[in-house]
MIDOSE-1310 file (N, C-alpha, C; in nm, 2 decimals, decimal comma, always signed):
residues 112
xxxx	-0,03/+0,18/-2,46/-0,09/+0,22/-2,34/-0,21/+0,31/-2,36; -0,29/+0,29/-2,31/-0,46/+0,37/-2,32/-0,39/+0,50/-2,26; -0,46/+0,60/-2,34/-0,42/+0,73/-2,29/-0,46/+0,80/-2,14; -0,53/+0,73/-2,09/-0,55/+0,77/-1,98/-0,48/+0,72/-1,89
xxxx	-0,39/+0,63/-1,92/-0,25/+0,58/-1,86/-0,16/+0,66/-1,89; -0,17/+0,73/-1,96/-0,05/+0,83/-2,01/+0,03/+0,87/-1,91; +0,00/+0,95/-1,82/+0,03/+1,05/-1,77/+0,10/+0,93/-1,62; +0,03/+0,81/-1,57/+0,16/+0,73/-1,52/+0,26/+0,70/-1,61
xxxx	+0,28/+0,65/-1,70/+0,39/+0,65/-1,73/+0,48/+0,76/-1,76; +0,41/+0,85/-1,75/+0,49/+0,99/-1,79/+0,58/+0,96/-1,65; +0,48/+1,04/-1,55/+0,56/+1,04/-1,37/+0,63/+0,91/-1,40; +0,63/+0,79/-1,40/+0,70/+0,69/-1,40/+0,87/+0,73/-1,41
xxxx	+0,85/+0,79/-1,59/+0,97/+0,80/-1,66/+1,08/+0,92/-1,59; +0,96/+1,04/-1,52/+1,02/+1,10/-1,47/+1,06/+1,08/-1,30; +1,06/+1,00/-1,22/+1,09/+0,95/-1,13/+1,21/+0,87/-1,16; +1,18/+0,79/-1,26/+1,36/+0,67/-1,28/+1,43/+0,78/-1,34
xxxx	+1,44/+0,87/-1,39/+1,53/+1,02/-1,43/+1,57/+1,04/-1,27; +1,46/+1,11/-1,24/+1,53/+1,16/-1,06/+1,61/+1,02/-0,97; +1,53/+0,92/-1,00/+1,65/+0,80/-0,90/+1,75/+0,79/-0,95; +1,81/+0,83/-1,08/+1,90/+0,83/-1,18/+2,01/+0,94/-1,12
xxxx	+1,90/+1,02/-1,12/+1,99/+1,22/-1,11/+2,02/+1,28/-0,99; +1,90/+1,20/-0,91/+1,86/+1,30/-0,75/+1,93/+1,46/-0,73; +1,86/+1,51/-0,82/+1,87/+1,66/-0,86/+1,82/+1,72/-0,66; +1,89/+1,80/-0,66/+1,93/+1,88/-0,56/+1,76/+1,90/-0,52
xxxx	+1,72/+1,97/-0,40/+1,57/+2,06/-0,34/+1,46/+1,97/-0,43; +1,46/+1,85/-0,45/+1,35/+1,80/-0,51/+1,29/+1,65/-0,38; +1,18/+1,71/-0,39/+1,08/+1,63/-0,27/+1,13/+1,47/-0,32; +1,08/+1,45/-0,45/+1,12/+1,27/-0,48/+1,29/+1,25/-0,41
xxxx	+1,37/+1,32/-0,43/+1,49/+1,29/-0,42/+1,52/+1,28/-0,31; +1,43/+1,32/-0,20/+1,44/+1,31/-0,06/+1,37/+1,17/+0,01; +1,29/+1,17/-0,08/+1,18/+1,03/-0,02/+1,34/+0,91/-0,07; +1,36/+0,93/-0,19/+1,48/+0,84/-0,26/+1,63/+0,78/-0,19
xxxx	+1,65/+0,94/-0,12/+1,76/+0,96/-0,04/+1,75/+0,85/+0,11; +1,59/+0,85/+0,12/+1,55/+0,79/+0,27/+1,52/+0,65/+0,26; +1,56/+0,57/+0,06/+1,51/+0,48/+0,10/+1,40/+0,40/+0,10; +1,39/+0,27/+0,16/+1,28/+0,19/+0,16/+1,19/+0,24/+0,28
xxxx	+1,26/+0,29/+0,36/+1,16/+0,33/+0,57/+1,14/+0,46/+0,51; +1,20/+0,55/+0,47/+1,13/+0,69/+0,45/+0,97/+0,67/+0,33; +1,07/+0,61/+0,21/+0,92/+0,57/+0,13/+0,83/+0,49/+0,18; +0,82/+0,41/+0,25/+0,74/+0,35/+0,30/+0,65/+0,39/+0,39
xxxx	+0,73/+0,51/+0,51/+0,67/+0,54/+0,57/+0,57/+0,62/+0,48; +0,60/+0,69/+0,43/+0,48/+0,79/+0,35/+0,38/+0,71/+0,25; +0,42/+0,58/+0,19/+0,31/+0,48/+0,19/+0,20/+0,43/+0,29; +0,26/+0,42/+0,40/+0,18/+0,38/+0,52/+0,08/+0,47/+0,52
xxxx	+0,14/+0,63/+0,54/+0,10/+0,77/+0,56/-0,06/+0,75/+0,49; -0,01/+0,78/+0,36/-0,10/+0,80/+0,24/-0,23/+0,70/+0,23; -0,15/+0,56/+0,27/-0,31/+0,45/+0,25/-0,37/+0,47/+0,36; -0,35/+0,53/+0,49/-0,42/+0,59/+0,57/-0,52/+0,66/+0,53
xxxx	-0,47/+0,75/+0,49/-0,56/+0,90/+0,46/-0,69/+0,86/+0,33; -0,64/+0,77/+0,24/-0,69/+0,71/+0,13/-0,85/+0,64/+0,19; -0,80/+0,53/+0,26/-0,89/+0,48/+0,37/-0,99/+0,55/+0,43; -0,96/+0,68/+0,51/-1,01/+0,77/+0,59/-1,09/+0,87/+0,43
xxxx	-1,03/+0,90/+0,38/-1,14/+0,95/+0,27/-1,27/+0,87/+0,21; -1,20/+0,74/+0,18/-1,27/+0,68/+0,12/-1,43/+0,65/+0,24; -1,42/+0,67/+0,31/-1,56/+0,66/+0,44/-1,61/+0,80/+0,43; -1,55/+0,87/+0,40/-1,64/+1,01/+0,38/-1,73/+1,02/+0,32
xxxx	-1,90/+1,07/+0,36/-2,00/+1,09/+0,26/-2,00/+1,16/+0,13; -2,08/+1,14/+0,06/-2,09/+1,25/-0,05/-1,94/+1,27/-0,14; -2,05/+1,37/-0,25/-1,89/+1,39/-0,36/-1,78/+1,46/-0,27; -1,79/+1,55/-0,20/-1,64/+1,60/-0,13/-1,52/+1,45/-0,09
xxxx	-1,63/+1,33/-0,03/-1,57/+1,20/-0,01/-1,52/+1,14/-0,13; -1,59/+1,15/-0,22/-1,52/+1,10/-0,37/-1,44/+1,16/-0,43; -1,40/+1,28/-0,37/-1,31/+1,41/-0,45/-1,21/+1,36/-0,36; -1,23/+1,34/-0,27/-1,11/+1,32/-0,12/-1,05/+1,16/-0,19
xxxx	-1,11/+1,07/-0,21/-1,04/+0,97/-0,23/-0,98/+0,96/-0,34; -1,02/+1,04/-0,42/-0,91/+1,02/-0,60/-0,79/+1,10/-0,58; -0,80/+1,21/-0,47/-0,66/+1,32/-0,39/-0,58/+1,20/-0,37; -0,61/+1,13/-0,25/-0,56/+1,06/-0,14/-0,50/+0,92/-0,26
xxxx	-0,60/+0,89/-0,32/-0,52/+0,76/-0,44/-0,42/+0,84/-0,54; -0,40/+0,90/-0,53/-0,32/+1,01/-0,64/-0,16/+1,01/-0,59; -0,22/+1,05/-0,43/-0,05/+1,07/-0,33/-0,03/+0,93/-0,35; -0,14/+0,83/-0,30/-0,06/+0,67/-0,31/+0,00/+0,60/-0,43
xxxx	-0,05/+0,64/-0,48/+0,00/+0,61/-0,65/+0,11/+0,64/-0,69; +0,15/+0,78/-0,66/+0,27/+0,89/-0,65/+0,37/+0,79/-0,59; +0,34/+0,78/-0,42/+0,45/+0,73/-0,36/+0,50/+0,60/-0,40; +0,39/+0,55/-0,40/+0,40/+0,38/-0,44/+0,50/+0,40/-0,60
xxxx	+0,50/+0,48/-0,68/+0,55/+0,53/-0,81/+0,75/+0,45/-0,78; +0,73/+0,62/-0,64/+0,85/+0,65/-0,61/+0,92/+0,53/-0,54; +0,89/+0,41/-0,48/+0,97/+0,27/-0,43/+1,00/+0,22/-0,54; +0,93/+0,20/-0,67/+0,93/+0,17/-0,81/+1,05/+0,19/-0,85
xxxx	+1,07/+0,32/-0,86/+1,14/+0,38/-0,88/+1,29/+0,33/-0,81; +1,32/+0,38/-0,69/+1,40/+0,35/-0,58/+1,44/+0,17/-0,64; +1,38/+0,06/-0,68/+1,41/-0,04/-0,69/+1,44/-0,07/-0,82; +1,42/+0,01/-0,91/+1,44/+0,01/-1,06/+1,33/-0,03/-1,11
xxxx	+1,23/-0,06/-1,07/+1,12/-0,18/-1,15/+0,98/-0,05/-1,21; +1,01/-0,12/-1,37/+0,92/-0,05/-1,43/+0,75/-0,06/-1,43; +0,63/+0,00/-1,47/+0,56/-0,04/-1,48/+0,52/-0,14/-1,53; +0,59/-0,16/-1,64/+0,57/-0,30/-1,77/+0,59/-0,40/-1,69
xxxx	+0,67/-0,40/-1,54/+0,73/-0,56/-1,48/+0,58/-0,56/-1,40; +0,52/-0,41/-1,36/+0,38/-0,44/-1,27/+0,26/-0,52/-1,31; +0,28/-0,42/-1,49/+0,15/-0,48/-1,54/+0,21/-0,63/-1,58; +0,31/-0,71/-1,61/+0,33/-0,78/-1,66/+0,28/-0,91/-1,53
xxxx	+0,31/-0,89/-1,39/+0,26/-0,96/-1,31/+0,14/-0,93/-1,30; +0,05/-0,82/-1,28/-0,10/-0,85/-1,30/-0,14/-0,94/-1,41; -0,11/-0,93/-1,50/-0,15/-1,02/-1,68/-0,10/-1,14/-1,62; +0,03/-1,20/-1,56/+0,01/-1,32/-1,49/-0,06/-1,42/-1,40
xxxx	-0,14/-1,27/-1,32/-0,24/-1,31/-1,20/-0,40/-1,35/-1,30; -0,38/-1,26/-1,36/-0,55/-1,24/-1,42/-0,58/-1,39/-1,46; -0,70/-1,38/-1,40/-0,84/-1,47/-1,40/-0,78/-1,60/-1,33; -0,68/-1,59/-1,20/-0,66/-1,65/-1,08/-0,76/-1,64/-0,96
xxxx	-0,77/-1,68/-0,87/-0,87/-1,61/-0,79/-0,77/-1,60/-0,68; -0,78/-1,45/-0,67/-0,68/-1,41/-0,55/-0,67/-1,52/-0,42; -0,74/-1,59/-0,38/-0,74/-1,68/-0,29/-0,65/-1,84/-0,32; -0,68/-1,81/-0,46/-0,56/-1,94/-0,45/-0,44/-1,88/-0,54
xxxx	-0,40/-1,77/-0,58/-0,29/-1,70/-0,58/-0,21/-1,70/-0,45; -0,27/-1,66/-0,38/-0,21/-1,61/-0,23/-0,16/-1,79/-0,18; -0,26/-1,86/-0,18/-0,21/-2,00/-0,12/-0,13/-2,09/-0,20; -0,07/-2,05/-0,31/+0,04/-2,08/-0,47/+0,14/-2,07/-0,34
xxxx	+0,19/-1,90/-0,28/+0,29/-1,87/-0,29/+0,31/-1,97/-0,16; +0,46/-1,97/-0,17/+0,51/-2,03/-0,02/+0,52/-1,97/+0,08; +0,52/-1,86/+0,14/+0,55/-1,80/+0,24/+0,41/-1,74/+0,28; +0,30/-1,82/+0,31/+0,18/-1,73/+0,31/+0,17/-1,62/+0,38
């Protein structure tokens, strides 16, 4: 893994620990406790705000959207998590997408 990946897989490893542990007063363990509708909702939450940053001028706008992709990343981590699926199973479906063209990926699957 490029070391600038590092540190997701770090959170990764320590997220499937907490879905494992659900250690008492811990924020993850509460999103975990709630689920697919509580994590999700704060998915929804988050790619909101991501969105709404990302239209903001100037570097405060560019400081605001690497925040806002940070929480999405985070939560999106934490459903991951909640479903057992590791990053290796993410990256291993992107490496099966690449050099598809999203447009006839999307019209592959059956349920468009």
């Amino acid at each position: 893994m490029p070391e600038s990946l590092a540190p997701l897989d770090r959170l990764m490893s320590t997220l499937a620990q907490r879905a494992a542990d659900r250690p008492e007063g811990s924020y993850t363990t509460k999103l975990l406790n709630g689920g697919a509708a509580a994590i999700g909702a704060k998915i929804r939450e988050e790619a909101e705000e991501l969105i709404e940053a990302a239209d903001e001028p100037g570097d405060a706008g560019r400081e605001h959207t690497v925040y806002e992709a940070g929480d999405l990343i985070y939560h999106t981590l934490v459903l991951l998590a909640w479903r057992g699926i590791s990053l290796d199973e993410v990256a291993a479906e992107l490496a099966r997408r690449e050099g598809t063209s999203g447009l006839a990926e999307k019209a592959s699957r059956k349920n468009n």
